[in-house]
N, C-alpha and C positions, 0 to 999 in steps of 0.2 A: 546568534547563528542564523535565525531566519532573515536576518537584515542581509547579514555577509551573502548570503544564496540568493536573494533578490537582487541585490547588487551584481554578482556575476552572471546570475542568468540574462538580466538587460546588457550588461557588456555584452555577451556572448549573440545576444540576438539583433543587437544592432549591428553588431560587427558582420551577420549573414543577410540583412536585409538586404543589400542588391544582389547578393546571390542568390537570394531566392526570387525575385525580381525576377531578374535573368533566368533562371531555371522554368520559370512557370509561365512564363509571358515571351521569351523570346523565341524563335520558330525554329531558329538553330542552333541553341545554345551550345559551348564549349563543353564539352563532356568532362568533366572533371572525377580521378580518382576509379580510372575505371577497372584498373584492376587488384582494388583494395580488397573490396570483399568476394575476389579469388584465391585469396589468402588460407590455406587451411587453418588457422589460426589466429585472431587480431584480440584486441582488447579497449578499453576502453572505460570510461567513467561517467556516471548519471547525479544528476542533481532536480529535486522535486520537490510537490507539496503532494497531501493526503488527506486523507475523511475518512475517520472510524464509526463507525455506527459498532453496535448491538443485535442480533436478535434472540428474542426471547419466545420462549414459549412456554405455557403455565399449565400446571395440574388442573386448576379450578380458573372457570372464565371470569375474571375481574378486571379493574381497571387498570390499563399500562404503562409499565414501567415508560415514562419518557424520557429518553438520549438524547443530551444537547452537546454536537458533536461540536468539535474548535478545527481548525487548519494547522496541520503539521507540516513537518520536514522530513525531506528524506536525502541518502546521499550513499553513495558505493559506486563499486567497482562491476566491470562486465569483461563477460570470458565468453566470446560467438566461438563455437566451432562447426566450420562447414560440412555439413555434409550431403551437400547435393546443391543441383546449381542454385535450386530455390528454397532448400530446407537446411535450417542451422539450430547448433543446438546452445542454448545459451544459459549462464550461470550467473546471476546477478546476486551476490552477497551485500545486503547493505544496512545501515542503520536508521530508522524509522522512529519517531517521534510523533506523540499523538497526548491527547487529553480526551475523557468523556466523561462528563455530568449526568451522573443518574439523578433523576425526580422522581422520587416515589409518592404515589396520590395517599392520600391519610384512611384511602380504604383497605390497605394493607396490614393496617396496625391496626390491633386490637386495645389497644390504648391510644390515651391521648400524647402521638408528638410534637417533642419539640422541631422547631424550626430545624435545627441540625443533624434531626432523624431521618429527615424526610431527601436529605442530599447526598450522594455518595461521588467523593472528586477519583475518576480512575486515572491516572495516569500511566502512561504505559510508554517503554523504550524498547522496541522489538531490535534483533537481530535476525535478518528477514533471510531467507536461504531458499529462491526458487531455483528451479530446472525446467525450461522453456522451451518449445518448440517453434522458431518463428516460420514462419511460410510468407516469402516475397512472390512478390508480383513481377512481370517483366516490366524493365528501367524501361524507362522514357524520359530522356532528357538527362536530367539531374535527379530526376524526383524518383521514388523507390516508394509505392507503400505493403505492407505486412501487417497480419494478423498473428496473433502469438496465444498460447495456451501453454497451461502446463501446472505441477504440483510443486507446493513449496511446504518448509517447515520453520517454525517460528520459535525463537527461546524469548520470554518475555521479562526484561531482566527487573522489570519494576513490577513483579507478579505477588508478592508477598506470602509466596505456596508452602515457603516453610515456617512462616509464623504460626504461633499456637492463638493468639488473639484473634478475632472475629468484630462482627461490625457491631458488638456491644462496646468495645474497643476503637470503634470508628476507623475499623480495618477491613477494607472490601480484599478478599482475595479471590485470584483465577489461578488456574493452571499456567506451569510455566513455560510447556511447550504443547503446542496445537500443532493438526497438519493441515493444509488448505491447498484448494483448487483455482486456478486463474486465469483468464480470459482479457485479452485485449486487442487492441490494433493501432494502428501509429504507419510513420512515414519516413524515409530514410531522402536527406536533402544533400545533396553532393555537392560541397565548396570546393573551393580550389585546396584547402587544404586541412580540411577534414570533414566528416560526416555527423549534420545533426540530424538526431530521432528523437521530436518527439513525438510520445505514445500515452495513452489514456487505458488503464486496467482496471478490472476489478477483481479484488479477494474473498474469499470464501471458505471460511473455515467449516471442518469436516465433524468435529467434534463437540463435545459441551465442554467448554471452559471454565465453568463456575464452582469454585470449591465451599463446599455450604458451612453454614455458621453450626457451631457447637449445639445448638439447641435446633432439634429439626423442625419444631414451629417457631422457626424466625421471621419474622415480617418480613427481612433483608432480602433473605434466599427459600424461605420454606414451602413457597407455591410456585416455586418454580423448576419448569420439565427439563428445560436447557436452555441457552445461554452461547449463542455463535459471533464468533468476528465479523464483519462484511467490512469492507474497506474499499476506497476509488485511488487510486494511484494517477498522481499526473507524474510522468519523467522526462526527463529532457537528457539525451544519451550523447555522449561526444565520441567519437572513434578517432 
């Protein structure tokens, strides 16, 4: 899957490079698509990569959990609804793919671990559901750029919240759905025959996610206060 989406993103970008060429460099470029996003309504589809992080914060000051985060995928669907020349309201439902490596230092445990205590693989496949507020800029040219903010809610379908097993078990579980706040900004680039955006976000979950092990002095979870999402979204938006 992460091949298939780097393969399309380079067709797709190559295929805009002299329109962006043209859009940014030329003194009077053709205006292309101008009255797309006059539309009370359009839609549209995004394809991307991600970084999950952790953050933690603990009862008692020890040494910390280290997160070695991997590069995901992501991929859905967009619903802008205008309301106003410069303010739109936008619905991106999509599917999000992530991995993260927890390191736990051996000053955690009160015994001596094994190698395999000391790792916890999280995997995680959100079903990502924000509600955005994007605020444009006045067009110049082809180029369009905007800022977006807004809350979203996450079902986290590889969450393990109704297992009875624990990470005696070598079962890390979270919570299955979080709510989070988001912040970014990006560009809207007008081809002759459609509009690319991309944008750079960050997420921020509101809650603690961490559902703790059966024994409340577990090394795994027992010194810990909470446990949030942070996440960096790269997208790349087609209209």
């Amino acid at each position: 899957m992460k091949k298939r989406c780097s393969l399309i993103l380079l067709v797709c970008s190559m295929s805009i490079q002299a329109q962006f060429r043209e859009s940014i460099f030329s003194k009077n470029p053709v205006r292309h698509l101008e009255t797309w996003q006059q539309q009370p309504l359009y839609f549209g589809f995004f394809l991307g990569i991600n970084s999950y992080d952790f953050k933690f914060d603990y009862k008692n000051e020890i040494e910390d959990i280290q997160v070695q985060k991997t590069t995901g995928f992501n991929v859905g669907l967009v619903a802008d609804l205008r309301l106003q020349e410069y303010i739109n309201l936008r619905f991106e439902p999509g599917l999000y793919y992530t991995k993260r490596i927890l390191n736990y230092p051996t000053t955690h445990f009160s015994f001596v671990p094994k190698a395999s205590d000391t790792i916890r693989e999280v995997n995680s496949t959100y079903i990502h559901l924000p509600l955005l507020l994007k605020f444009s800029a006045l067009r110049t040219g082809n180029i369009r750029p905007f800022i977006l903010g807004g809350v979203s809610t996450t079902l986290n379908l590889s969450s393990n919240s109704k297992s009875t097993d624990d990470n005696l078990s070598q079962r890390f579980r979270v919570k299955a759905w979080s709510p989070n706040y988001e912040l970014g900004f990006g560009i809207d680039i007008f081809s002759e025959y459609f509009i690319f955006s991309p944008s750079i976000r960050g997420v921020f979950s509101l809650k603690d996610e961490l559902i703790r092990d059966n024994d409340p002095m577990s090394p795994w979870t027992g010194n810990i206060e909470s446990m949030r999402t942070r996440g960096l979204f790269i997208n790349f938006t087609f209209h």
